[in-house]
N, CA, C and O atoms as a GROMACS GRO file, in nm:
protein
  600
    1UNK      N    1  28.378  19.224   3.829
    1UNK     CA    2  28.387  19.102   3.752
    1UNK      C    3  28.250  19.038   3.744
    1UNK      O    4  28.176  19.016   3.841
    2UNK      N    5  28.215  19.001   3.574
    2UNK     CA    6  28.078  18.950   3.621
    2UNK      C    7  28.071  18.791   3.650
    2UNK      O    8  28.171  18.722   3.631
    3UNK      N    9  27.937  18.728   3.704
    3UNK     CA   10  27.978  18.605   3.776
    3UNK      C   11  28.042  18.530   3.687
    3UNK      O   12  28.160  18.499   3.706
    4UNK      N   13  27.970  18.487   3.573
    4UNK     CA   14  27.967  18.400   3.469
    4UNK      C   15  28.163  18.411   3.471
    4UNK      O   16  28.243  18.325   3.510
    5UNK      N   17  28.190  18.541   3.416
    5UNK     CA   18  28.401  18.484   3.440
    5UNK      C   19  28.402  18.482   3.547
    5UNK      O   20  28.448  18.369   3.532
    6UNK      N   21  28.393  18.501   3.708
    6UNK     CA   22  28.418  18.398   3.788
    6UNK      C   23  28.385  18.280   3.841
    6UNK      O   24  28.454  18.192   3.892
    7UNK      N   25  28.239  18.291   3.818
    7UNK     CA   26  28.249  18.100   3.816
    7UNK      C   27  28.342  18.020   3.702
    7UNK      O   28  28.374  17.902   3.718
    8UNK      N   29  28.387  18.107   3.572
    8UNK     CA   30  28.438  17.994   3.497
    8UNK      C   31  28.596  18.004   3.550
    8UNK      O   32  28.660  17.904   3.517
    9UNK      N   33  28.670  18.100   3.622
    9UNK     CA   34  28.767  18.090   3.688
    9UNK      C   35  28.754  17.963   3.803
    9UNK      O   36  28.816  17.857   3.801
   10UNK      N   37  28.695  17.991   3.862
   10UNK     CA   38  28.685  17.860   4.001
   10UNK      C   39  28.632  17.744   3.866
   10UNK      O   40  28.729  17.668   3.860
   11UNK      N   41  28.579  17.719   3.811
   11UNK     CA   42  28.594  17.570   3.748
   11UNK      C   43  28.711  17.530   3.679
   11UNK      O   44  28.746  17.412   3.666
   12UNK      N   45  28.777  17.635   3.632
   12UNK     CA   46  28.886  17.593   3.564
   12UNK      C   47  28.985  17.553   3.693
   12UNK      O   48  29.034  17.440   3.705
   13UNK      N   49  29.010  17.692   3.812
   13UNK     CA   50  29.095  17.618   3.935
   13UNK      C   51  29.051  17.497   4.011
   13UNK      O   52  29.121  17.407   4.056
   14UNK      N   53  28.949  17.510   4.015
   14UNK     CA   54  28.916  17.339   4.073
   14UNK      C   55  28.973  17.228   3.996
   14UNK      O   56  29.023  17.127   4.046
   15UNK      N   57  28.959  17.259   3.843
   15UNK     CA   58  28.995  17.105   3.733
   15UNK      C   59  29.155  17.074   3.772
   15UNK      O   60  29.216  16.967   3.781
   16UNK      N   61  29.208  17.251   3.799
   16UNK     CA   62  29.374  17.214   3.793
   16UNK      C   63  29.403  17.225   3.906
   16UNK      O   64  29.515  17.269   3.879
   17UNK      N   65  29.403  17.224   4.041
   17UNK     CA   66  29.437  17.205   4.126
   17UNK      C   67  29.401  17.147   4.252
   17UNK      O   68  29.287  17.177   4.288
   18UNK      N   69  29.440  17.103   4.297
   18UNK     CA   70  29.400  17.074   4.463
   18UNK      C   71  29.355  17.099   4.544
   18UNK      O   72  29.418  17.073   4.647
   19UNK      N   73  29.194  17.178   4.565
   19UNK     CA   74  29.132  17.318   4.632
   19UNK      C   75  29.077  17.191   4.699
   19UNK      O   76  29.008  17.097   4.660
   20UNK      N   77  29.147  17.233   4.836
   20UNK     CA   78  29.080  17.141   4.971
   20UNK      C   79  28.968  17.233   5.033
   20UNK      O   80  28.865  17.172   5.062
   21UNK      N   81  28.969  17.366   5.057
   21UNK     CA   82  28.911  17.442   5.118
   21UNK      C   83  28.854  17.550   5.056
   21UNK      O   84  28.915  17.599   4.961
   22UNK      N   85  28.745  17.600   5.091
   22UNK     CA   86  28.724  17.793   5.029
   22UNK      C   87  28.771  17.866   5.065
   22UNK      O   88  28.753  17.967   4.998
   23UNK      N   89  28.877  17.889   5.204
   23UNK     CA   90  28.964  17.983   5.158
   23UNK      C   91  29.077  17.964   5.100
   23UNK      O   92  29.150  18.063   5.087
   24UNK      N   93  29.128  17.825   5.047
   24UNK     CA   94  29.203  17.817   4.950
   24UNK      C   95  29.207  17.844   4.800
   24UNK      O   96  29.290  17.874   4.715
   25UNK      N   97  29.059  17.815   4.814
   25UNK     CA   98  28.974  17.905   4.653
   25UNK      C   99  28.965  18.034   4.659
   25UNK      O  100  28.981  18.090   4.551
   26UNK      N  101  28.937  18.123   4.781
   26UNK     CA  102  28.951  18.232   4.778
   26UNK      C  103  29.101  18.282   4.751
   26UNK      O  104  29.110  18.383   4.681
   27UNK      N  105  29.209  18.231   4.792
   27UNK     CA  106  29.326  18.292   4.789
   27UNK      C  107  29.341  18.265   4.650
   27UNK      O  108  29.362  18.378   4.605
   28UNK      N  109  29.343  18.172   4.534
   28UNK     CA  110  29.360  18.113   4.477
   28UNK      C  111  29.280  18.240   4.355
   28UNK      O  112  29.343  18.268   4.254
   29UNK      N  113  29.206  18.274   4.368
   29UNK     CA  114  29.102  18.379   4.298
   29UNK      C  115  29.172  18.489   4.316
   29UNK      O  116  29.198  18.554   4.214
   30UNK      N  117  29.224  18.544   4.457
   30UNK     CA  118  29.281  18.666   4.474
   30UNK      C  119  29.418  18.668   4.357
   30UNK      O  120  29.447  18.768   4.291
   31UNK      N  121  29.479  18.559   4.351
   31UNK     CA  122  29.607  18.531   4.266
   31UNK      C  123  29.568  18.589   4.100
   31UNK      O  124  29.643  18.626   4.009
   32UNK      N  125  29.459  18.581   4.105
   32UNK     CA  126  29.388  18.593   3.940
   32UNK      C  127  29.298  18.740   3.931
   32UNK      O  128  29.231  18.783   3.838
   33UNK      N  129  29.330  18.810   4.093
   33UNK     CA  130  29.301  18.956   4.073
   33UNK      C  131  29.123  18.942   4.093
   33UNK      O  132  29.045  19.009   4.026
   34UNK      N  133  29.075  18.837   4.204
   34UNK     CA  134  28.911  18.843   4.225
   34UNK      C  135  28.941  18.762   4.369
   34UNK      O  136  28.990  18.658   4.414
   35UNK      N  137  28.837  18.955   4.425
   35UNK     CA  138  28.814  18.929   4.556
   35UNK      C  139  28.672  18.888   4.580
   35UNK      O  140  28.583  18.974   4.586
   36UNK      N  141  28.647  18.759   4.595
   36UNK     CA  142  28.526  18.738   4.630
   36UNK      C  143  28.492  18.671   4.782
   36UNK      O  144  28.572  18.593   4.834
   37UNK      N  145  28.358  18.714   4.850
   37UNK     CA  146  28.343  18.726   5.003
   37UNK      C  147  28.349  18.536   5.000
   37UNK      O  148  28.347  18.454   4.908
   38UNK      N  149  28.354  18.526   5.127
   38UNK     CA  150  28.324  18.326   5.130
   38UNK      C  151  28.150  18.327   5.124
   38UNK      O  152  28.093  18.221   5.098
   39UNK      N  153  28.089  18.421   5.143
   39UNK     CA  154  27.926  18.383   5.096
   39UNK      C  155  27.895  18.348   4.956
   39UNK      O  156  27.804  18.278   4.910
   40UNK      N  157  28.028  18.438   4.875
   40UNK     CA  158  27.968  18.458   4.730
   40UNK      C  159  28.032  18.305   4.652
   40UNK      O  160  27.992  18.257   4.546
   41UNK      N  161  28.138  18.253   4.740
   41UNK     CA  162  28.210  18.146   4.682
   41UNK      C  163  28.157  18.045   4.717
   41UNK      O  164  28.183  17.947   4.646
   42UNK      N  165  28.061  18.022   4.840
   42UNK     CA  166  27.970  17.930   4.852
   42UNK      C  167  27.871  17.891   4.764
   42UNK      O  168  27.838  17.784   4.713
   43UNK      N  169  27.819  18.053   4.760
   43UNK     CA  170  27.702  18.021   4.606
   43UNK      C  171  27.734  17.973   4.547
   43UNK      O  172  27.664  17.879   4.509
   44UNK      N  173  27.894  17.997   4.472
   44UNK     CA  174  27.900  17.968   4.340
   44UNK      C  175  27.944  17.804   4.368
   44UNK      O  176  27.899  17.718   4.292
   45UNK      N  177  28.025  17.769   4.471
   45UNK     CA  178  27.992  17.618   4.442
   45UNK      C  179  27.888  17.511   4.439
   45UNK      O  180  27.893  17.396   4.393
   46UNK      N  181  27.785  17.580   4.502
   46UNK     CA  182  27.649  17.509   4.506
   46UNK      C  183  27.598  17.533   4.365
   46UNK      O  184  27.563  17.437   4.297
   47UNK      N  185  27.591  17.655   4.320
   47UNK     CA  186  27.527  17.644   4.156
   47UNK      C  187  27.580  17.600   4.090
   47UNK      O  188  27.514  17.538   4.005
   48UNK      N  189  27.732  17.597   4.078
   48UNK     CA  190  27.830  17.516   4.004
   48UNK      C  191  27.813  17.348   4.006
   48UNK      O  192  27.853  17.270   3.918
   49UNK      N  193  27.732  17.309   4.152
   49UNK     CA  194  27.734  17.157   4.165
   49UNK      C  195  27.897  17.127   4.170
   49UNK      O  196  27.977  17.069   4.096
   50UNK      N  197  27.902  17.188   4.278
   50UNK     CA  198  28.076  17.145   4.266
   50UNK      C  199  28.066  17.043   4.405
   50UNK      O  200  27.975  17.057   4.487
   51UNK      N  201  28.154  16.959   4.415
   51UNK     CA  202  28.144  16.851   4.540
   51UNK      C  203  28.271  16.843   4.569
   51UNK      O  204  28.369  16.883   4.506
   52UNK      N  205  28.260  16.774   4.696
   52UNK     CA  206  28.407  16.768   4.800
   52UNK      C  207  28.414  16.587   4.771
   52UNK      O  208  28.314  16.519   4.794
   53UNK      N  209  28.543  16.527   4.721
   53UNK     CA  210  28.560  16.412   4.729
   53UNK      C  211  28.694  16.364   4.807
   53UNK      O  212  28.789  16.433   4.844
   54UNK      N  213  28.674  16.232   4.820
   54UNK     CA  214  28.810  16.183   4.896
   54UNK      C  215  28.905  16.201   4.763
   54UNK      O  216  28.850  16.194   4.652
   55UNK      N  217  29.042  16.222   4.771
   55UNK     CA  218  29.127  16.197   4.701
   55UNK      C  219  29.224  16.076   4.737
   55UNK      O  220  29.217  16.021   4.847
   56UNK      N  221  29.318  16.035   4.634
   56UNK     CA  222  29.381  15.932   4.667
   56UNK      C  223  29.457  15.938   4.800
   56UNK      O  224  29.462  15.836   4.868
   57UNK      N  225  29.523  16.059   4.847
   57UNK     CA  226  29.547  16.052   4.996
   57UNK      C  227  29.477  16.048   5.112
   57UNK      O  228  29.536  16.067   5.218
   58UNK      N  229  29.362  16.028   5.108
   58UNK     CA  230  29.224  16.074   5.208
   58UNK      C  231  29.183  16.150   5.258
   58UNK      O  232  29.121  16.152   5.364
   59UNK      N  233  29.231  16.278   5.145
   59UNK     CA  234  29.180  16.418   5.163
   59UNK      C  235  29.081  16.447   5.127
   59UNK      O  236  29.045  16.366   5.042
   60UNK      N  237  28.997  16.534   5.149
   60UNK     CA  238  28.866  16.555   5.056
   60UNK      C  239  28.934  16.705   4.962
   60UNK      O  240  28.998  16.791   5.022
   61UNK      N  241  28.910  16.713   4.834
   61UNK     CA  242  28.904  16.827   4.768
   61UNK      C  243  28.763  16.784   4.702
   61UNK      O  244  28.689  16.686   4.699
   62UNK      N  245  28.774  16.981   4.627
   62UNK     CA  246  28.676  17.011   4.565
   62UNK      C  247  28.701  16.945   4.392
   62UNK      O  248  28.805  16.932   4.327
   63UNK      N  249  28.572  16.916   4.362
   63UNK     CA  250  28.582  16.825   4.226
   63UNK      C  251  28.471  16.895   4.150
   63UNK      O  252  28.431  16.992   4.214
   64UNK      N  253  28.399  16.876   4.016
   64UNK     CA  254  28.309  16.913   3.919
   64UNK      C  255  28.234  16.762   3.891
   64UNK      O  256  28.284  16.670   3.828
   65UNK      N  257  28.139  16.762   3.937
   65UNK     CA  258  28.098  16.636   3.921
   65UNK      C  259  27.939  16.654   3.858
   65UNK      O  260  27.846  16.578   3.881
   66UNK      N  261  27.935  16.759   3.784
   66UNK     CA  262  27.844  16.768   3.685
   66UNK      C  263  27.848  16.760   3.520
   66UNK      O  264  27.914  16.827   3.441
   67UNK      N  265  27.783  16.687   3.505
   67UNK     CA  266  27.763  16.669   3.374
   67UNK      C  267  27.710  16.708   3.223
   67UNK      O  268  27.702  16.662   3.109
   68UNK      N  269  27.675  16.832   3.305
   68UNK     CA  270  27.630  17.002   3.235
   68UNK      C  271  27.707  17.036   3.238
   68UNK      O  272  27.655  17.086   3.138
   69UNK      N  273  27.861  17.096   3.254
   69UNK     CA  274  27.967  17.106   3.262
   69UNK      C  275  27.994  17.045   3.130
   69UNK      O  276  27.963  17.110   3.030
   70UNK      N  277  28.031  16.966   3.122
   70UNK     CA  278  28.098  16.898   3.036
   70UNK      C  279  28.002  16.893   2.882
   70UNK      O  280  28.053  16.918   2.772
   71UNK      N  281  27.885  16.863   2.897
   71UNK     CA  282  27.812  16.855   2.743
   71UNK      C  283  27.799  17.022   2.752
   71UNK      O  284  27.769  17.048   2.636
   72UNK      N  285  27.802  17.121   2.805
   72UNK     CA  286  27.814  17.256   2.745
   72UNK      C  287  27.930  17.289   2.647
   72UNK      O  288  27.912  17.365   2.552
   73UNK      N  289  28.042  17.232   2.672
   73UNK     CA  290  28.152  17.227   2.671
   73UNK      C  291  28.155  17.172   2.512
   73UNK      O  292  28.195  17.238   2.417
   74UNK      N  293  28.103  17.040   2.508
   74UNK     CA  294  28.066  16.972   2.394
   74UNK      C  295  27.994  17.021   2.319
   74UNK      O  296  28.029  17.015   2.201
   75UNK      N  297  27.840  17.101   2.354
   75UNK     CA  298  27.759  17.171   2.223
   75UNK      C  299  27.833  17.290   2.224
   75UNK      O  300  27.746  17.361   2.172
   76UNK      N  301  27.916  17.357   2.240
   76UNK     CA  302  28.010  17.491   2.184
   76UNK      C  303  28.154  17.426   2.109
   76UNK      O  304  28.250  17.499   2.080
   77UNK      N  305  28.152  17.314   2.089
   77UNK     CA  306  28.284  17.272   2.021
   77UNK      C  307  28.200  17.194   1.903
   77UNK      O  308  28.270  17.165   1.806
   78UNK      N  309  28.061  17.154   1.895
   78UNK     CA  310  27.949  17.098   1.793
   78UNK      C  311  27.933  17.253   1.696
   78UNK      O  312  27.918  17.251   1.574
   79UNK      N  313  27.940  17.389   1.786
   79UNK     CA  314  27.897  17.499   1.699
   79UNK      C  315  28.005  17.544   1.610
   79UNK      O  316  28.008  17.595   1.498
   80UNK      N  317  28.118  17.498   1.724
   80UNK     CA  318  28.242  17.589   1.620
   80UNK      C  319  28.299  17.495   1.515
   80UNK      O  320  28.376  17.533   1.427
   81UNK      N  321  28.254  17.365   1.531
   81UNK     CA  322  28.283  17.267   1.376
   81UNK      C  323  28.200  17.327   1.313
   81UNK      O  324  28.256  17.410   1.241
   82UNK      N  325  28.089  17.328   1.302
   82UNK     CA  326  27.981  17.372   1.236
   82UNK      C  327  27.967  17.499   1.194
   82UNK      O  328  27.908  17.534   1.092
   83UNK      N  329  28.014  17.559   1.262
   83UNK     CA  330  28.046  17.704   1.207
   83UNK      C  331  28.112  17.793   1.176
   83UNK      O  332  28.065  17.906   1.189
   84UNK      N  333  28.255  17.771   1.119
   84UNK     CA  334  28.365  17.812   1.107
   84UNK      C  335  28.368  17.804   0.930
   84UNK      O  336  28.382  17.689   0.887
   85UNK      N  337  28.357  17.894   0.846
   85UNK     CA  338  28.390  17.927   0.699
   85UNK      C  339  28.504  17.884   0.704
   85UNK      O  340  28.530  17.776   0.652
   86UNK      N  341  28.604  17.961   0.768
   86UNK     CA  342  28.728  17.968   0.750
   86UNK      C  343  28.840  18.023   0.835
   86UNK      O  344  28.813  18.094   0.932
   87UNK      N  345  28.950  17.996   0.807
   87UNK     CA  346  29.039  18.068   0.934
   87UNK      C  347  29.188  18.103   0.825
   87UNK      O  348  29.274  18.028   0.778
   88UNK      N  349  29.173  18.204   0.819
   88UNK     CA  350  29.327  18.278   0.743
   88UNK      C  351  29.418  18.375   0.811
   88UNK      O  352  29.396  18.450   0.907
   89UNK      N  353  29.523  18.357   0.742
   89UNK     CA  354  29.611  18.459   0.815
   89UNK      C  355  29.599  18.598   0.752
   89UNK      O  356  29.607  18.594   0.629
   90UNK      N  357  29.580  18.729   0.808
   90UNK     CA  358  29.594  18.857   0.772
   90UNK      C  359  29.700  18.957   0.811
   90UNK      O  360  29.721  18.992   0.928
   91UNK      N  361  29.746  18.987   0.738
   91UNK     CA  362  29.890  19.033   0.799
   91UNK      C  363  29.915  19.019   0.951
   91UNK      O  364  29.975  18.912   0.945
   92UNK      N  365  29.914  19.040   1.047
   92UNK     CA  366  29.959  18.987   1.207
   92UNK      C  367  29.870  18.994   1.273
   92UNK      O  368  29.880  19.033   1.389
   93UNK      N  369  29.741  18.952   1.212
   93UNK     CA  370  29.584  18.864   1.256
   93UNK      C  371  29.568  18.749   1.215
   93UNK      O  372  29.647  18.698   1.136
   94UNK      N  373  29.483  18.698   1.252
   94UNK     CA  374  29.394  18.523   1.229
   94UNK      C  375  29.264  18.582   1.180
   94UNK      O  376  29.183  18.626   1.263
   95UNK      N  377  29.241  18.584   1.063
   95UNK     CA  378  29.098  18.595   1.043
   95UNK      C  379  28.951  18.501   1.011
   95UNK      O  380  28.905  18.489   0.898
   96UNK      N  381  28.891  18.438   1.135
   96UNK     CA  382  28.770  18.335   1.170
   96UNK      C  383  28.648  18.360   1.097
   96UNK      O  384  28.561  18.425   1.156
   97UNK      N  385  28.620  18.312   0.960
   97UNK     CA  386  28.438  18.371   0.914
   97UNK      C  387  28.357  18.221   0.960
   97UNK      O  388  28.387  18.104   0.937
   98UNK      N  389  28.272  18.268   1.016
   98UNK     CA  390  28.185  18.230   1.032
   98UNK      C  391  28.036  18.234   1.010
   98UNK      O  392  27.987  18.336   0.962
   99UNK      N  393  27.955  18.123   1.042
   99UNK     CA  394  27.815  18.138   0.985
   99UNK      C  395  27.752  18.244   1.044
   99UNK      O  396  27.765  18.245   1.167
  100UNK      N  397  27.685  18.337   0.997
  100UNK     CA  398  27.621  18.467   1.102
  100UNK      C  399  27.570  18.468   1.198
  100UNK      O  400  27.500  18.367   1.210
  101UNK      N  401  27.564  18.550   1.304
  101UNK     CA  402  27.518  18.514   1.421
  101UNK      C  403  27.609  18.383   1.521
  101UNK      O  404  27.543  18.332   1.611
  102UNK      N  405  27.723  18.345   1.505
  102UNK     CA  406  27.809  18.226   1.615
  102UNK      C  407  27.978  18.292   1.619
  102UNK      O  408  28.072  18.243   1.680
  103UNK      N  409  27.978  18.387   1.553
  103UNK     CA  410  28.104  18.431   1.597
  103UNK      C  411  28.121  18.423   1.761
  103UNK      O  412  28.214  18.366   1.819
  104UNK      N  413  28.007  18.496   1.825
  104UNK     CA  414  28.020  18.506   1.957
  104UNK      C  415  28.079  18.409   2.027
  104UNK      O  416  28.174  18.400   2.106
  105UNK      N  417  27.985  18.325   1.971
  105UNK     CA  418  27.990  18.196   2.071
  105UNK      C  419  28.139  18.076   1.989
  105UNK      O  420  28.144  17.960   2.029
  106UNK      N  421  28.210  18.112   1.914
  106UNK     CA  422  28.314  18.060   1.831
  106UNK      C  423  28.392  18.096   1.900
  106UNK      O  424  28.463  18.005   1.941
  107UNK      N  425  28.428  18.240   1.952
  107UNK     CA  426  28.542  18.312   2.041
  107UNK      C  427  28.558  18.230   2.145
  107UNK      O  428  28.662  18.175   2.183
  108UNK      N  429  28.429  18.224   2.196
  108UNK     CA  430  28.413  18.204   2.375
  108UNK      C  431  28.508  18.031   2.360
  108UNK      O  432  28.614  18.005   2.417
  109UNK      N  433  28.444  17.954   2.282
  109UNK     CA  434  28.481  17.841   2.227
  109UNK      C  435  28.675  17.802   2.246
  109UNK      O  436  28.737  17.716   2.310
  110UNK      N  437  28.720  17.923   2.149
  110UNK     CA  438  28.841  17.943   2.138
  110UNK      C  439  28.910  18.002   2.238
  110UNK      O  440  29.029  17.976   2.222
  111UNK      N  441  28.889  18.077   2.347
  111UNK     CA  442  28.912  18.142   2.430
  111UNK      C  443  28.936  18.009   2.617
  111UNK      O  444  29.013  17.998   2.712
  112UNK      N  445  28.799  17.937   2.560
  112UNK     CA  446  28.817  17.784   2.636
  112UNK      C  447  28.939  17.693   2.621
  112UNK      O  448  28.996  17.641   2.717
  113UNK      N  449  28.980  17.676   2.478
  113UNK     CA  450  29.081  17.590   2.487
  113UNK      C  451  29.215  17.640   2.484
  113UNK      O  452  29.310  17.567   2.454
  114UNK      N  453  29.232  17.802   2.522
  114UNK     CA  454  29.340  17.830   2.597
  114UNK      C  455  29.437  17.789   2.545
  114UNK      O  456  29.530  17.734   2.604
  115UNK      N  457  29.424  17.817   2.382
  115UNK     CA  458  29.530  17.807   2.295
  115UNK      C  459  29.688  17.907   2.353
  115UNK      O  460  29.703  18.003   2.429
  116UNK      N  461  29.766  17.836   2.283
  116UNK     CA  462  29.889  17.904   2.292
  116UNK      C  463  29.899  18.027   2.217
  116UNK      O  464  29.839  18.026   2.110
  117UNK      N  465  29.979  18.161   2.258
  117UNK     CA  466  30.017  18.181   2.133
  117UNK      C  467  29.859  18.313   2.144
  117UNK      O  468  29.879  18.426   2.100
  118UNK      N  469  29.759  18.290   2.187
  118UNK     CA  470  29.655  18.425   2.144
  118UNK      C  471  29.654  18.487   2.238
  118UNK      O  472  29.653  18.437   2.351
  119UNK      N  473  29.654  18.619   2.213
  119UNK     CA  474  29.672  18.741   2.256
  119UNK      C  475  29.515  18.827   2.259
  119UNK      O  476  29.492  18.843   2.379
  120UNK      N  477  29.458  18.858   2.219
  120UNK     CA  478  29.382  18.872   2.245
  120UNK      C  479  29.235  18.819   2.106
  120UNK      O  480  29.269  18.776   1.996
  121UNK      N  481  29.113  18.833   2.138
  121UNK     CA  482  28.994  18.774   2.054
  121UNK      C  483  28.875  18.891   2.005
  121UNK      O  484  28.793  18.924   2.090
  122UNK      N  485  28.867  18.943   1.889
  122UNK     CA  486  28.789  19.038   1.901
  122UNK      C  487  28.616  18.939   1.802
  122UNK      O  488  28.606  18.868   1.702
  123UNK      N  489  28.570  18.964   1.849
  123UNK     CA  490  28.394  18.906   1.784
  123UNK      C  491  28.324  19.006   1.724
  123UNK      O  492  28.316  19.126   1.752
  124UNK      N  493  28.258  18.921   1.611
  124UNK     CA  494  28.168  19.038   1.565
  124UNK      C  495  28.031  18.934   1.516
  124UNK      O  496  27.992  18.837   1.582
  125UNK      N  497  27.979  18.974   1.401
  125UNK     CA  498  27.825  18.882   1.404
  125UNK      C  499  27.948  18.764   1.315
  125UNK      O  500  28.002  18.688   1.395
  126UNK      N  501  27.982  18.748   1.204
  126UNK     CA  502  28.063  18.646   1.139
  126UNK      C  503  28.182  18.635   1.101
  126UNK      O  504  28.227  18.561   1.014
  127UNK      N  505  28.254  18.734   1.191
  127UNK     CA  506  28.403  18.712   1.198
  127UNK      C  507  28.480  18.740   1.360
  127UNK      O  508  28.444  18.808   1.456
  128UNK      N  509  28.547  18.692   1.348
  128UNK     CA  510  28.651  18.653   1.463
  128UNK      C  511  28.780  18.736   1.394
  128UNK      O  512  28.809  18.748   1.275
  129UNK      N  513  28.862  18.800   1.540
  129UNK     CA  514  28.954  18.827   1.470
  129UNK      C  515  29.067  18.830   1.585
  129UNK      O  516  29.070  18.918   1.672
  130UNK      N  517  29.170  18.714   1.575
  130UNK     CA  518  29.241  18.723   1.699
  130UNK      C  519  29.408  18.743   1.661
  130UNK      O  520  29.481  18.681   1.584
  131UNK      N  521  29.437  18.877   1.768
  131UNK     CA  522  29.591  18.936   1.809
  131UNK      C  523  29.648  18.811   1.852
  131UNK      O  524  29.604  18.759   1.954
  132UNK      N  525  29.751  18.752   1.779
  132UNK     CA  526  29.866  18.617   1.852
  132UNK      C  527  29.939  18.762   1.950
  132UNK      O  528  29.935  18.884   1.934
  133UNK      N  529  30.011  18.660   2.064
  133UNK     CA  530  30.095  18.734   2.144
  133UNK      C  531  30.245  18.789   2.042
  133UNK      O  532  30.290  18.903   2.044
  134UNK      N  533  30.312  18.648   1.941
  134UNK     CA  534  30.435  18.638   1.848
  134UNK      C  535  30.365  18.647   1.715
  134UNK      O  536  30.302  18.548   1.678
  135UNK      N  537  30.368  18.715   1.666
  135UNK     CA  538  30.357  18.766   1.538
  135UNK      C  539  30.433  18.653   1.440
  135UNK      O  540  30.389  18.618   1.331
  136UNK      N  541  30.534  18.612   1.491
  136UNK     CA  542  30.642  18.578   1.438
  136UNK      C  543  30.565  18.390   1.426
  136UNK      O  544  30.599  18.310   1.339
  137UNK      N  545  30.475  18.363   1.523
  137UNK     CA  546  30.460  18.200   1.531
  137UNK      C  547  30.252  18.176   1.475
  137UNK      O  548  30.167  18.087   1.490
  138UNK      N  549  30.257  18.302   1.417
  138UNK     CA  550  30.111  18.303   1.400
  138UNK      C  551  30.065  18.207   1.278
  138UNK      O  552  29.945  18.187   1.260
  139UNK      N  553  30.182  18.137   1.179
  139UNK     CA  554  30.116  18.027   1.151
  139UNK      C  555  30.103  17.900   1.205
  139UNK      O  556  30.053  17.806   1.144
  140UNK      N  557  30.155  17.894   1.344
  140UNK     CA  558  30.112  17.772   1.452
  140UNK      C  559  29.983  17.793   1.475
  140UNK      O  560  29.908  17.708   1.427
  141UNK      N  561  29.925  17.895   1.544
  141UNK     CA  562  29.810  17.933   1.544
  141UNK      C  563  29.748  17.921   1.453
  141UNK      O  564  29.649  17.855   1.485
  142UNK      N  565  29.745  17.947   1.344
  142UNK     CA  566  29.623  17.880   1.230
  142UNK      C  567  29.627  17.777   1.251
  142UNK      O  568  29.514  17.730   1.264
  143UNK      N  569  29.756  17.663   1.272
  143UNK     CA  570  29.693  17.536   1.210
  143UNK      C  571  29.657  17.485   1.350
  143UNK      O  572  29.607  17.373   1.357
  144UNK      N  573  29.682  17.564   1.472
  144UNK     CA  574  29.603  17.529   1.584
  144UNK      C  575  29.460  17.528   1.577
  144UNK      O  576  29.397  17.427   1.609
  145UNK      N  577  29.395  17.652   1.532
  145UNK     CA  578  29.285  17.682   1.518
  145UNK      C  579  29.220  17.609   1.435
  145UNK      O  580  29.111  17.574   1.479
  146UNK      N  581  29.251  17.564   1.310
  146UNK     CA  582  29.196  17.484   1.191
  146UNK      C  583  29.198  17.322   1.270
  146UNK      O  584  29.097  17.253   1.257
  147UNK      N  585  29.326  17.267   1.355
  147UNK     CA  586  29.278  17.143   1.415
  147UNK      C  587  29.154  17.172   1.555
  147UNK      O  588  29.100  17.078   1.615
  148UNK      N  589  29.135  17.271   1.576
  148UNK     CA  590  28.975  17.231   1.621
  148UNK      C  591  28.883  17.203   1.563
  148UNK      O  592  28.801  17.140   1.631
  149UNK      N  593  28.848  17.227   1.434
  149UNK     CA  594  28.756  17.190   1.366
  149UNK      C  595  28.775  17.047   1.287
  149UNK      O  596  28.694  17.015   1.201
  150UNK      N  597  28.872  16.973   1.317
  150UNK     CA  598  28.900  16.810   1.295
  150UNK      C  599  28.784  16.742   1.367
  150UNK      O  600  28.776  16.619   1.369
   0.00000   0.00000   0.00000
């Protein structure tokens, strides 16, 4: 697994859950099929800038208390307004054109907000082309996809 998807696994489990400890993050990773040592999960919370806070019970968990985090988050949702031609349905595909060269980074985009409903995301230089899981609900998915670019 390379780091980049597991650090974005541990940020996403940190946002949604209650990770008091690293080996609760470790077990928590193993659940998602990544065995990583407690040296390597240390790193990644220190590069991550991840911090331990009190919670409302006077526990400490782990939190994201960076703010690179979040405006990354924001200039890849600035690219995919900006760069999205279009989004149609193709027989039991979604087909994404985009400006050349941001498909990549349009997927990754779409792949973040963990839409319902997609099955898998294929990229190329200006098209996107994503498998729904239901064939049958794939015009939810367009107009999912088309309200990101609102």
């Amino acid at each position: 697994m390379k780091k980049y998807t597991r650090q974005r696994l541990i940020l996403d489990i940190i946002q949604n859950n209650d990770v008091k400890t690293q080996s609760q993050l470790s077990e928590l990773l193993k659940e998602h099929g990544i065995n990583a040592t407690q040296a390597t999960i240390s790193r990644d919370i220190k590069e991550l800038r991840i911090s331990k806070v009190q919670s409302d019970d006077y526990d400490y968990k782990y939190t994201v208390v960076d703010n690179d985090y979040d405006s990354f988050t924001e200039r890849m949702e600035k690219i995919f307004k900006e760069s999205v031609l279009s989004i149609e349905k193709s027989n039991q595909l979604v087909v994404i054109k985009t400006i050349s060269y941001c498909a990549t980074v349009c997927g990754a985009y779409i792949t973040n907000e963990k839409l319902d409903n997609v099955g898998g995301i294929v990229t190329g230089i200006d098209t996107i082309f994503i498998s729904p899981v239901d064939g049958e609900k794939i015009d939810i998915l367009v107009e999912d996809l088309r309200s990101l670019i609102k």
